[in-house]
ROMAR-506837 format. One record per residue: x negated, y, z negated of N, C-alpha, C in turn; residue number from 1. Coordinates in steps of 0.02 Angstrom, whole numbers. Layout:
REM ROMAR-506837
- X | Y | Z | X | Y | Z | X | Y | Z | NUM
...
REM end
This chain:
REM ROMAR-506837
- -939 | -6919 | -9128 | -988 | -6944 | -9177 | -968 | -7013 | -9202 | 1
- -891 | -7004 | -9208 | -885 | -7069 | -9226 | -877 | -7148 | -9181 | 2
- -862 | -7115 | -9112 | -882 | -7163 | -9070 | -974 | -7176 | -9061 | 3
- -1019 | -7125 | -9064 | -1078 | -7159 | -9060 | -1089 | -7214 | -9108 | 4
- -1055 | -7211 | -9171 | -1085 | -7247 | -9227 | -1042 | -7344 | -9230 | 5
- -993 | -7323 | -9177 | -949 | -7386 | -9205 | -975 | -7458 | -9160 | 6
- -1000 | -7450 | -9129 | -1049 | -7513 | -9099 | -1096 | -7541 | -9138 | 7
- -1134 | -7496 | -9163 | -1186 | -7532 | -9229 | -1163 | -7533 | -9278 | 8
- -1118 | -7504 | -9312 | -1077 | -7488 | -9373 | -1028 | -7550 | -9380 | 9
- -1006 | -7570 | -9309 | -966 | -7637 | -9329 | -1012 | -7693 | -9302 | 10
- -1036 | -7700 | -9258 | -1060 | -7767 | -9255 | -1146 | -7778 | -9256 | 11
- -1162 | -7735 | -9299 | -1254 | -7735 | -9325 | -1244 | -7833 | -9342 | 12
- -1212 | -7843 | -9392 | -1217 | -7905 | -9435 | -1212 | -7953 | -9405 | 13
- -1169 | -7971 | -9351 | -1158 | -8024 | -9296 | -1238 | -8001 | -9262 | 14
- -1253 | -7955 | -9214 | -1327 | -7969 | -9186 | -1371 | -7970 | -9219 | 15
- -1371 | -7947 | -9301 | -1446 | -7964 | -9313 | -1457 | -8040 | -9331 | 16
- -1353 | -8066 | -9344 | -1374 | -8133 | -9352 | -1411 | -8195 | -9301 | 17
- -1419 | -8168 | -9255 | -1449 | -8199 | -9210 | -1525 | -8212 | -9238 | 18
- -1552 | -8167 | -9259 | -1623 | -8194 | -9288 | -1654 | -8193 | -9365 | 19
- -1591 | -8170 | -9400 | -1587 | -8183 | -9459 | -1544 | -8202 | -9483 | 20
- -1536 | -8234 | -9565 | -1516 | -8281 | -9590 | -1467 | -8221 | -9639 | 21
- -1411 | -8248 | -9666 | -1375 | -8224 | -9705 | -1388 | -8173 | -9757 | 22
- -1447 | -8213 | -9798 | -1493 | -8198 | -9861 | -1521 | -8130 | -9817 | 23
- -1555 | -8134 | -9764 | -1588 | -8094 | -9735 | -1557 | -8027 | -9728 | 24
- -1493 | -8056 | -9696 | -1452 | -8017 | -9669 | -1413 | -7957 | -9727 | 25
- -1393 | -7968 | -9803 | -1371 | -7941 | -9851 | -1413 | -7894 | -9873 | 26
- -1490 | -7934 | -9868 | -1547 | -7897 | -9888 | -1552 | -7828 | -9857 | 27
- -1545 | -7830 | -9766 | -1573 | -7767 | -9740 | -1501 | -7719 | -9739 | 28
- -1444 | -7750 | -9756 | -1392 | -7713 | -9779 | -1394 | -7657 | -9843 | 29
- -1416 | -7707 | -9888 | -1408 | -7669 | -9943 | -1485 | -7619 | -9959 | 30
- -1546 | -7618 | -9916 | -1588 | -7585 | -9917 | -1574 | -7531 | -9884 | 31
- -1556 | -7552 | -9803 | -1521 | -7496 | -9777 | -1492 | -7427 | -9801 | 32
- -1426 | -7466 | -9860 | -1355 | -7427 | -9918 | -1419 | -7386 | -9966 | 33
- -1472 | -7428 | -9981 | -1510 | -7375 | -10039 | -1535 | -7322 | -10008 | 34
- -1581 | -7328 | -9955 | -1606 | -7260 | -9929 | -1553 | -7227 | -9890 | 35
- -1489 | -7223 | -9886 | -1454 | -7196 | -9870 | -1416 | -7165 | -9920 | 36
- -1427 | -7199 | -9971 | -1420 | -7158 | -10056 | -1459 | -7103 | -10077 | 37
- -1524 | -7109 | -10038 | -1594 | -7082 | -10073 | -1593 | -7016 | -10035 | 38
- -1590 | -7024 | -9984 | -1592 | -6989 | -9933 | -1522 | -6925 | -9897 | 39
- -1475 | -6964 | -9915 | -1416 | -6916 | -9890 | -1409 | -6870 | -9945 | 40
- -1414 | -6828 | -10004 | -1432 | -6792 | -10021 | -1483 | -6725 | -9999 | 41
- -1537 | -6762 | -9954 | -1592 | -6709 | -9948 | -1559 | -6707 | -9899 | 42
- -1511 | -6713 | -9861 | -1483 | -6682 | -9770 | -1435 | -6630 | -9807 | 43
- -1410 | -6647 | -9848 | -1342 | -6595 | -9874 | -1390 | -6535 | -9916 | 44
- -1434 | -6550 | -9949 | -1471 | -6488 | -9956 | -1499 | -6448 | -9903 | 45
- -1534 | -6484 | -9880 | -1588 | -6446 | -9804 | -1516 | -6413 | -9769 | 46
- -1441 | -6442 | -9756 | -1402 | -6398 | -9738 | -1381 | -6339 | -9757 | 47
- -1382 | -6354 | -9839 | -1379 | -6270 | -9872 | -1419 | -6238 | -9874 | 48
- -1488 | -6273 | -9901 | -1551 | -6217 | -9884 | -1556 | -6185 | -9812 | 49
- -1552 | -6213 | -9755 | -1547 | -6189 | -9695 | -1473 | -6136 | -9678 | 50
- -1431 | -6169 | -9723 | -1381 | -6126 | -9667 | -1346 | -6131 | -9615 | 51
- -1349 | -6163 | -9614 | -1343 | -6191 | -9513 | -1337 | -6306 | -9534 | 52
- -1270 | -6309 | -9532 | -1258 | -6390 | -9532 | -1305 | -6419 | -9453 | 53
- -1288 | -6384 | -9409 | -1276 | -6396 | -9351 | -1345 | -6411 | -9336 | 54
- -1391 | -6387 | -9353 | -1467 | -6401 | -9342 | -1500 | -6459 | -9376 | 55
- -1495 | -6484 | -9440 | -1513 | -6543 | -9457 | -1466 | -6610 | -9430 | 56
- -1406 | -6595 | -9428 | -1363 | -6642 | -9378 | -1382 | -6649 | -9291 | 57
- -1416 | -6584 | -9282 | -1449 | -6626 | -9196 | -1499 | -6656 | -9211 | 58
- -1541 | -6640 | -9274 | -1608 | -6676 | -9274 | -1611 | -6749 | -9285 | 59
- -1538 | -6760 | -9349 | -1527 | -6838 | -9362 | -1508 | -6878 | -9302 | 60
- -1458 | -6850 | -9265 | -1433 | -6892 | -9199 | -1494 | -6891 | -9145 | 61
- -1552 | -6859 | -9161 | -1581 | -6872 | -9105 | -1636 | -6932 | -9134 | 62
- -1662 | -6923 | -9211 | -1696 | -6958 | -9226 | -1657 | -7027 | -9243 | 63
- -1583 | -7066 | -9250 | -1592 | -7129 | -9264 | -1562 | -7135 | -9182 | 64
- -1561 | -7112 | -9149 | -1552 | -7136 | -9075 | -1620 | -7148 | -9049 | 65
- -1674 | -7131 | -9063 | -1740 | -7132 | -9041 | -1764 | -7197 | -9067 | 66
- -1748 | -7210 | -9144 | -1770 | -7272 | -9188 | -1726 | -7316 | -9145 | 67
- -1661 | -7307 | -9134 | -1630 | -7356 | -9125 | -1648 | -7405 | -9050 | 68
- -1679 | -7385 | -9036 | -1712 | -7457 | -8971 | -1758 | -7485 | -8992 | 69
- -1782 | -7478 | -9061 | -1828 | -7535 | -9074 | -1779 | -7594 | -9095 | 70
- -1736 | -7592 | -9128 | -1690 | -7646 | -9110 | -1678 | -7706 | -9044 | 71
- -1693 | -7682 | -9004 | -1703 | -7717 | -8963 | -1763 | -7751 | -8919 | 72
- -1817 | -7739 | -8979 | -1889 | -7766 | -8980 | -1888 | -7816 | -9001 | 73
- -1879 | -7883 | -8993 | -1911 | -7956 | -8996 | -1949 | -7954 | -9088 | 74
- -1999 | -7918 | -9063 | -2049 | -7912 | -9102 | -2036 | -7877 | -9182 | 75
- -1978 | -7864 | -9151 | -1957 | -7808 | -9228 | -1884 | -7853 | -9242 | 76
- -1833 | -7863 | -9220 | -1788 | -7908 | -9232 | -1803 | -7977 | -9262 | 77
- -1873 | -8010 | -9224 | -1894 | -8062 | -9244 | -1908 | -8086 | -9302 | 78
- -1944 | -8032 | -9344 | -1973 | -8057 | -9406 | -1947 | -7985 | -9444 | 79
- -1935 | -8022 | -9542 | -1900 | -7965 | -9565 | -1933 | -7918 | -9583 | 80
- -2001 | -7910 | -9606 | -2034 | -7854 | -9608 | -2035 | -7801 | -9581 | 81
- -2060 | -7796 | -9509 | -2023 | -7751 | -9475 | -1957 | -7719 | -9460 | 82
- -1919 | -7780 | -9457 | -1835 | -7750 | -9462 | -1805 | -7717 | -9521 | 83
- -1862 | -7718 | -9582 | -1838 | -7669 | -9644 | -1888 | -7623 | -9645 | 84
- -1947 | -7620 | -9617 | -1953 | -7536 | -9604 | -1925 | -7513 | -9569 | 85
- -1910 | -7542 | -9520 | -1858 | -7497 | -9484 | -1786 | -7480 | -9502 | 86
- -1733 | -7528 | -9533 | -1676 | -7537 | -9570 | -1686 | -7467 | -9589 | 87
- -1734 | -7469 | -9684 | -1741 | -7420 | -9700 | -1755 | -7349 | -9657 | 88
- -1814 | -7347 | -9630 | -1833 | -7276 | -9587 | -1751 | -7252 | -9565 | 89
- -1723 | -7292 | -9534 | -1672 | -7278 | -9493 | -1629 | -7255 | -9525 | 90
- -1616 | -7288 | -9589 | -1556 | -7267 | -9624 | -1548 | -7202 | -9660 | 91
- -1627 | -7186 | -9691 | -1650 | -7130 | -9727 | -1649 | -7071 | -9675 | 92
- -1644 | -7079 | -9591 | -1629 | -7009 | -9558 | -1583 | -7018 | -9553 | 93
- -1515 | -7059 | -9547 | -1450 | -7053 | -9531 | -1405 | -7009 | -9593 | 94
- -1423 | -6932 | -9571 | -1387 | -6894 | -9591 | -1301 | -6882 | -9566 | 95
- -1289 | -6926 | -9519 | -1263 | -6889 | -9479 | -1164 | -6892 | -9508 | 96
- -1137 | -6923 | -9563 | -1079 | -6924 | -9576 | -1086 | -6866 | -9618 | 97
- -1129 | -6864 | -9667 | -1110 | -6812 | -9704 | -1130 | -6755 | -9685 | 98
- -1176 | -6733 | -9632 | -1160 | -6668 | -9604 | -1111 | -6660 | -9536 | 99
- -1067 | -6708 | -9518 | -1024 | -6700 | -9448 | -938 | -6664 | -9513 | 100
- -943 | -6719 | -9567 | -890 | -6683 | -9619 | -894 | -6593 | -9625 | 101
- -988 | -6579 | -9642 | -966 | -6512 | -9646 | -967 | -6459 | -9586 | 102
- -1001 | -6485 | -9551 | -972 | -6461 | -9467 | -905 | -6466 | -9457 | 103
- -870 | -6494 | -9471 | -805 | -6520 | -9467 | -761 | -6466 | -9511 | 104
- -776 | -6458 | -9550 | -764 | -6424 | -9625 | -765 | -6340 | -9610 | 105
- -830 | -6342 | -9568 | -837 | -6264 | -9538 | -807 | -6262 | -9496 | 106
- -751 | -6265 | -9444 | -748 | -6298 | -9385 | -683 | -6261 | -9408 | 107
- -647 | -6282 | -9446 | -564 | -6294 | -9445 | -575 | -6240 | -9508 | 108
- -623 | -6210 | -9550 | -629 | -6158 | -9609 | -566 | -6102 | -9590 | 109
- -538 | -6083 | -9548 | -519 | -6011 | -9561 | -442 | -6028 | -9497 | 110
- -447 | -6105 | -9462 | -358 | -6097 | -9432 | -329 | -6145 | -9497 | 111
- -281 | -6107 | -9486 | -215 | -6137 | -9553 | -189 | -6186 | -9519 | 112
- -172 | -6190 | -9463 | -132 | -6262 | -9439 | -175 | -6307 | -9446 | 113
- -250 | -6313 | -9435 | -302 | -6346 | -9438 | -321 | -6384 | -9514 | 114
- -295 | -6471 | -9513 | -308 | -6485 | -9586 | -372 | -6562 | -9574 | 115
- -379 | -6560 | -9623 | -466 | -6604 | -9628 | -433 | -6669 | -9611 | 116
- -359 | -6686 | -9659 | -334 | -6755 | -9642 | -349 | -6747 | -9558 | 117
- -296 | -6694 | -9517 | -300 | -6738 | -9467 | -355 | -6743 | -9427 | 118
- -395 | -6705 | -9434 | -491 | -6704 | -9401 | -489 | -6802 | -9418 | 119
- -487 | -6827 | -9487 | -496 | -6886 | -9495 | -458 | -6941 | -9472 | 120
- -372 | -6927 | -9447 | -353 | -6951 | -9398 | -377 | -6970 | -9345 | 121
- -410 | -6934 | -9319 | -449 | -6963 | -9239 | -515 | -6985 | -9260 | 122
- -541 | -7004 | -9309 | -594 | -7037 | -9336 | -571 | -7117 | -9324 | 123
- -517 | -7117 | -9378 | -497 | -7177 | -9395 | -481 | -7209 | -9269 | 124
- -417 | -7188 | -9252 | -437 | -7189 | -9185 | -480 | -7215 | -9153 | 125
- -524 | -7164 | -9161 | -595 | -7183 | -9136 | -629 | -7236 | -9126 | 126
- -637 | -7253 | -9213 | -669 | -7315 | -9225 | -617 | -7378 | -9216 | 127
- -575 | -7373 | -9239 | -512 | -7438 | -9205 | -519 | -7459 | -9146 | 128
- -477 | -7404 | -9084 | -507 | -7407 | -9038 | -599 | -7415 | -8992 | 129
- -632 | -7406 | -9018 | -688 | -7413 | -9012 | -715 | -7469 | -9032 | 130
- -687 | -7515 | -9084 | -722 | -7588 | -9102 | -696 | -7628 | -9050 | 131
- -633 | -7603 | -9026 | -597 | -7662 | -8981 | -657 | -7647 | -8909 | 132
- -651 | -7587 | -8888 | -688 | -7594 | -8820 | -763 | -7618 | -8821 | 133
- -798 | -7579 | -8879 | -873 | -7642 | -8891 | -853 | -7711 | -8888 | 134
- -811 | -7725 | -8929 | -809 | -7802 | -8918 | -800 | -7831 | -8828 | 135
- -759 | -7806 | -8801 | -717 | -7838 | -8747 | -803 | -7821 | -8711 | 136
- -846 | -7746 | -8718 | -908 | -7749 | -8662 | -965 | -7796 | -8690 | 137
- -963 | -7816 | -8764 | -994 | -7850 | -8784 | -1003 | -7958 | -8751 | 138
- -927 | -7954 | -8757 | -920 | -8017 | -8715 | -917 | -8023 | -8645 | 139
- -903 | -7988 | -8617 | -916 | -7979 | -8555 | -1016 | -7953 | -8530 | 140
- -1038 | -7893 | -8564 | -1124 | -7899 | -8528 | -1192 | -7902 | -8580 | 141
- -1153 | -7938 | -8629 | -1187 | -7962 | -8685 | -1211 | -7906 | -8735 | 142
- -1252 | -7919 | -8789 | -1276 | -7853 | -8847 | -1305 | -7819 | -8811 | 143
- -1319 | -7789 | -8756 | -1332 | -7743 | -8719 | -1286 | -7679 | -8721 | 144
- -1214 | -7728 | -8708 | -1176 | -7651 | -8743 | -1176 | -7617 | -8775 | 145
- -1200 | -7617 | -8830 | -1202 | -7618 | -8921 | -1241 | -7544 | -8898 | 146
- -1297 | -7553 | -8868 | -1346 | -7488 | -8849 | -1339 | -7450 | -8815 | 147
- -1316 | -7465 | -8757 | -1287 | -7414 | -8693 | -1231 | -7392 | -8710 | 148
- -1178 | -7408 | -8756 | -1112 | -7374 | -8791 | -1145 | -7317 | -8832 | 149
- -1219 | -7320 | -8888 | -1240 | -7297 | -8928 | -1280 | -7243 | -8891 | 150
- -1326 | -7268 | -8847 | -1358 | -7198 | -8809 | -1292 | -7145 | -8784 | 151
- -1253 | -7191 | -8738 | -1188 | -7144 | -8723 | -1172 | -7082 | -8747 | 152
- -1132 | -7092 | -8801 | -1088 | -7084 | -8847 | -1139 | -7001 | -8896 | 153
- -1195 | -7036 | -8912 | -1255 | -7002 | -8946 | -1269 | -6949 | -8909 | 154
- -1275 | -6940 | -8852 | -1299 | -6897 | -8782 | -1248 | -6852 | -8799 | 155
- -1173 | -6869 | -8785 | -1103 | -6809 | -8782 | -1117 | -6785 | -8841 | 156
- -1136 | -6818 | -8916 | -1119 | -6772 | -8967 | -1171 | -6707 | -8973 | 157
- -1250 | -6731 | -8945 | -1300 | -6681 | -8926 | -1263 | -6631 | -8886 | 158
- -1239 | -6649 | -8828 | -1202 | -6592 | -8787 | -1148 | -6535 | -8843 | 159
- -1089 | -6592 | -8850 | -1045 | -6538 | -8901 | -1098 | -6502 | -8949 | 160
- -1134 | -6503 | -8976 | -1176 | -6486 | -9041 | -1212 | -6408 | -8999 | 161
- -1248 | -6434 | -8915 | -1279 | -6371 | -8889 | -1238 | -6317 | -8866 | 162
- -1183 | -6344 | -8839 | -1112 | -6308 | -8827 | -1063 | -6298 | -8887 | 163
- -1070 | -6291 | -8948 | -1013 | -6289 | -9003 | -988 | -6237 | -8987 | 164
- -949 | -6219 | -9020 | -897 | -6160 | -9021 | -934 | -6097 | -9082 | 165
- -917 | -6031 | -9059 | -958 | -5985 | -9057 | -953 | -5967 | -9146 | 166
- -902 | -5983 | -9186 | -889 | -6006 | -9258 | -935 | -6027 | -9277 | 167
- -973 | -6067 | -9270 | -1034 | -6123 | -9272 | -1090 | -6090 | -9278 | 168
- -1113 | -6039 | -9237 | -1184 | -6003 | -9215 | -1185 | -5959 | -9243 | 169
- -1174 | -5933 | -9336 | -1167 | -5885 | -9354 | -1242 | -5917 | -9374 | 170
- -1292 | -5858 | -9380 | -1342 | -5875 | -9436 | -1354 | -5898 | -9476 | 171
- -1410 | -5934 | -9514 | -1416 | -5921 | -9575 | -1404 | -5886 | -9619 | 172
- -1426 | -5822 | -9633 | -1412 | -5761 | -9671 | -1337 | -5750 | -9696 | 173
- -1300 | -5767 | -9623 | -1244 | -5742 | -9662 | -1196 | -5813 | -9684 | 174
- -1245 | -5852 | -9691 | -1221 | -5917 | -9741 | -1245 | -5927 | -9802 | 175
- -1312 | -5905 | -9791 | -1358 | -5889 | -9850 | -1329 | -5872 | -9920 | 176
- -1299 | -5807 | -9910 | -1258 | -5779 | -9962 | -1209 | -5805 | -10014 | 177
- -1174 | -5877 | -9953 | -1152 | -5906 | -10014 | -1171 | -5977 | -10055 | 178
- -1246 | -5967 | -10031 | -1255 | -6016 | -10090 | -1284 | -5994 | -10145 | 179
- -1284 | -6047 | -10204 | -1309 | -6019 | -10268 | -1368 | -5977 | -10255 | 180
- -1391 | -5946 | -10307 | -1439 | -5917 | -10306 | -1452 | -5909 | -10372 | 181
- -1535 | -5909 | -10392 | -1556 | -5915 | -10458 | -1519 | -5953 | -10495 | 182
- -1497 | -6014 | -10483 | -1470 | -6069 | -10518 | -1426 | -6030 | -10553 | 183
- -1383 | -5989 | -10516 | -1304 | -5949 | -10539 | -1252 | -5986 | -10489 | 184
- -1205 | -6009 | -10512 | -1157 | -6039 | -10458 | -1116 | -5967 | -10429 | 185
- -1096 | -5924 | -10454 | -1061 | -5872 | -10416 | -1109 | -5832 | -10370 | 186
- -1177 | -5845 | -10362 | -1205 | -5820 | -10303 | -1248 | -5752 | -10329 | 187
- -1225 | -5733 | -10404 | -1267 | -5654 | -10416 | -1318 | -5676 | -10465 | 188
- -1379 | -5631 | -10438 | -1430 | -5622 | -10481 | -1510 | -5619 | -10424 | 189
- -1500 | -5592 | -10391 | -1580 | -5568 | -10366 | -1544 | -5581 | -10293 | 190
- -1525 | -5622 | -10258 | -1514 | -5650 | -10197 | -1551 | -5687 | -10166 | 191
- -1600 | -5724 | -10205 | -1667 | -5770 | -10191 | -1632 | -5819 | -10143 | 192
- -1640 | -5840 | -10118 | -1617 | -5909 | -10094 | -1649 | -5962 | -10118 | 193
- -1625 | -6017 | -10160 | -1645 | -6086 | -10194 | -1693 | -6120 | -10142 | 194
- -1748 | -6138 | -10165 | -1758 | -6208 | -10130 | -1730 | -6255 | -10125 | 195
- -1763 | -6322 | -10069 | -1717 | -6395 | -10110 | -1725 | -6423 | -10144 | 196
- -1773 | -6418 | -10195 | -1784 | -6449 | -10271 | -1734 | -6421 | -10287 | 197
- -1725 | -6351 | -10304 | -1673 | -6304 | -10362 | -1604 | -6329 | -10325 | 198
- -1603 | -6347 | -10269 | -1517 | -6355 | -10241 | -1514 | -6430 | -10291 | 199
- -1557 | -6481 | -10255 | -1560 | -6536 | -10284 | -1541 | -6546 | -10373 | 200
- -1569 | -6514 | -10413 | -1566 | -6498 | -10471 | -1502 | -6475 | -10506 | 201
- -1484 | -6415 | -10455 | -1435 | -6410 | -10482 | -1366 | -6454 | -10464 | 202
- -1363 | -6495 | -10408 | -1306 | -6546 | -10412 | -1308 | -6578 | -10467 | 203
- -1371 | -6609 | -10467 | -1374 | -6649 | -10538 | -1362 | -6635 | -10614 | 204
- -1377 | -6556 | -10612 | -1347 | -6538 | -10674 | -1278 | -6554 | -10657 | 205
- -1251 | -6521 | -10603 | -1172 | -6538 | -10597 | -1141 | -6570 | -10626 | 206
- -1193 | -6646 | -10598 | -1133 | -6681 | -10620 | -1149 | -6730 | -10675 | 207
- -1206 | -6704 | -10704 | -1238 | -6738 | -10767 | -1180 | -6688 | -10835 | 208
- -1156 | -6639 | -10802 | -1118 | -6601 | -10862 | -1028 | -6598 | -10851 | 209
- -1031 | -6657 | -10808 | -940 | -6654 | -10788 | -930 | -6722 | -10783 | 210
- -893 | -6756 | -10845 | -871 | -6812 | -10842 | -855 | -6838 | -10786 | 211
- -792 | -6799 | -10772 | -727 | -6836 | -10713 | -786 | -6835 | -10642 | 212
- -832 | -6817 | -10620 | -888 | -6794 | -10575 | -936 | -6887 | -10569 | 213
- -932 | -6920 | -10647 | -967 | -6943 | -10641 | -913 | -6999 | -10641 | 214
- -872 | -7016 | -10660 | -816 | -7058 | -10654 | -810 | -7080 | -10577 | 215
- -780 | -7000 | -10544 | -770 | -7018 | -10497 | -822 | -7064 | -10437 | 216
- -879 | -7044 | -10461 | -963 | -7061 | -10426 | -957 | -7154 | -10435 | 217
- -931 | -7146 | -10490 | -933 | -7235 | -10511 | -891 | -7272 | -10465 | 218
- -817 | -7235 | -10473 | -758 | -7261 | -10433 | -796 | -7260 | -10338 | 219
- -822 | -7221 | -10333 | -859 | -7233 | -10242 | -883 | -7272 | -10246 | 220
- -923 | -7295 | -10316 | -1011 | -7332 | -10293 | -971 | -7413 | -10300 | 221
- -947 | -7427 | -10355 | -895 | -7489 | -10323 | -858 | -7504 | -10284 | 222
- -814 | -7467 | -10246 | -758 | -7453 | -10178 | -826 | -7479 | -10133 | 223
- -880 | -7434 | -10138 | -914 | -7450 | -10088 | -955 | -7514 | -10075 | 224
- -963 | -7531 | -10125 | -1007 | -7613 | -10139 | -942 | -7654 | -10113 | 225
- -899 | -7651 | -10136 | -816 | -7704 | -10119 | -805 | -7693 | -10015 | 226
- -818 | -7618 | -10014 | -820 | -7628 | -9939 | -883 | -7648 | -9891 | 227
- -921 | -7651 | -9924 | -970 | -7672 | -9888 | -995 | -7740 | -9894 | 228
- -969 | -7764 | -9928 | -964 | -7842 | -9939 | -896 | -7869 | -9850 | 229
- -843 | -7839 | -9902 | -807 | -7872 | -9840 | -826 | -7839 | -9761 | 230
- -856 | -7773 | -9726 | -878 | -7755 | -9661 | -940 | -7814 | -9668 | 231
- -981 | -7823 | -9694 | -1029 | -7859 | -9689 | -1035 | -7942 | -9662 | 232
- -991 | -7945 | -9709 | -986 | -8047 | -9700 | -925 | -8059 | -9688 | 233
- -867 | -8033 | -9659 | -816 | -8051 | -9642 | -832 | -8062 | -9569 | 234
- -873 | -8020 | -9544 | -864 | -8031 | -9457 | -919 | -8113 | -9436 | 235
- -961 | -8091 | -9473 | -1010 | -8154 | -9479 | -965 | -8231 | -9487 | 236
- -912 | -8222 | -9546 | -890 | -8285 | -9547 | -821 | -8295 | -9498 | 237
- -805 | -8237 | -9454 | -761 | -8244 | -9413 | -796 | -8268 | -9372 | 238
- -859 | -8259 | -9343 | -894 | -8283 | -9299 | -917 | -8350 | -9276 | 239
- -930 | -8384 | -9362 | -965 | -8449 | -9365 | -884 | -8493 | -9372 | 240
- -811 | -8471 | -9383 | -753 | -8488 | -9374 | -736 | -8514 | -9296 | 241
- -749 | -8457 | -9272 | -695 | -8438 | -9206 | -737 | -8410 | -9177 | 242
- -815 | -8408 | -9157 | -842 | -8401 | -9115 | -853 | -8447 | -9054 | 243
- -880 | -8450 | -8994 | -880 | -8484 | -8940 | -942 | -8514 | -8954 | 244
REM end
């Protein structure tokens, strides 16, 4: 998963600079970051309401792999209107980090040698290794790579996802059980299963009633503005530096 994502994930900002301008370029960044604010919430619900991570995570990887060749429309790269409905559209289905975590999460639930750090070990890997080889196919058969690394890559995680391991294919039902129910966090009181308004709702009570909840929310939402400043315009001005 994390090799499908590290071709557009690192060098979106260098190709879209090709037909947009800086200003432009921050813009469909930070529109992008909002509906990916707006939106990654309702994937982490629809995962609890469903039950099953594994099913809204094939639907996301299939839907921004589908969006993702309009990118390479003239017509949609060209002018920014289009490239921010699409930015947005695209960004608002990219469920796919925060449900591969709880796939991930279910995955390693019940071996003890099995710890989350090192699942995130071969993340980090991944993408390291993986910016270097986009780059080297990037200069060598031009932004063409960028997509054929991304279809690639996108295809195997569909495979692992149809082939998962048999841990994975438990039902609904018997996931069901442990989520809230009747806006009770220990799970008793009728056995209704919540909608995603009431899931929705109740995070927000969460964390509308737990300081350190909302602290910590602050401490991300700046970390994350500080990193996305420097992924953003650092490669851009390495480019207009030390580009050819």
């Amino acid at each position: 998963a994390c090799l499908s994502n590290v071709a557009w994930g690192r060098y979106q900002g260098v190709y879209l600079n090709q037909s947009q301008g800086l200003t432009s370029n921050g813009a469909l960044r930070a529109m992008g970051l909002a509906a990916k604010f707006l939106a990654t919430p309702l994937w982490g619900a629809g995962a609890d309401y469903m039950g099953d991570p594994v099913l809204p995570l094939l639907l996301s990887v299939v839907l921004i792999t589908l969006l993702f060749d309009f990118y390479r429309w003239p017509s949609v790269v060209g002018a920014f209107g289009p490239l921010l409905v699409l930015k947005v559209v695209r960004s608002a289905c990219n469920g796919v980090n925060t449900l591969v975590d709880i796939v991930t999460l279910r995955t390693i639930e019940f071996k003890e040698a099995a710890g989350y750090g090192s699942q995130r070990l071969w993340t980090g890997i991944a993408w390291g290794l993986g910016s270097m080889f986009v780059g080297r196919f990037i200069d060598r058969f031009g932004y063409n790579a960028i997509f054929y690394w991304t279809y690639l890559f996108s295809a195997l995680v569909v495979v692992l996802l149809i082939f998962r391991p048999a841990s994975l294919r438990k039902g609904p039902a018997s996931l069901g059980a442990a989520l809230p129910m009747n806006g009770k966090a220990d799970g008793a009181g009728g056995g209704k299963r919540q909608s995603l308004t009431q899931l929705l709702r109740a995070y927000g009570a969460m964390s509308a009633g737990r300081p350190a909840i909302r602290r910590f929310l602050l401490v991300m939402m700046i970390y994350g503005v500080a990193m996305s400043l420097v992924e953003s315009v650092l490669f851009l001005q390495m480019e207009r530096d030390f580009g050819r």
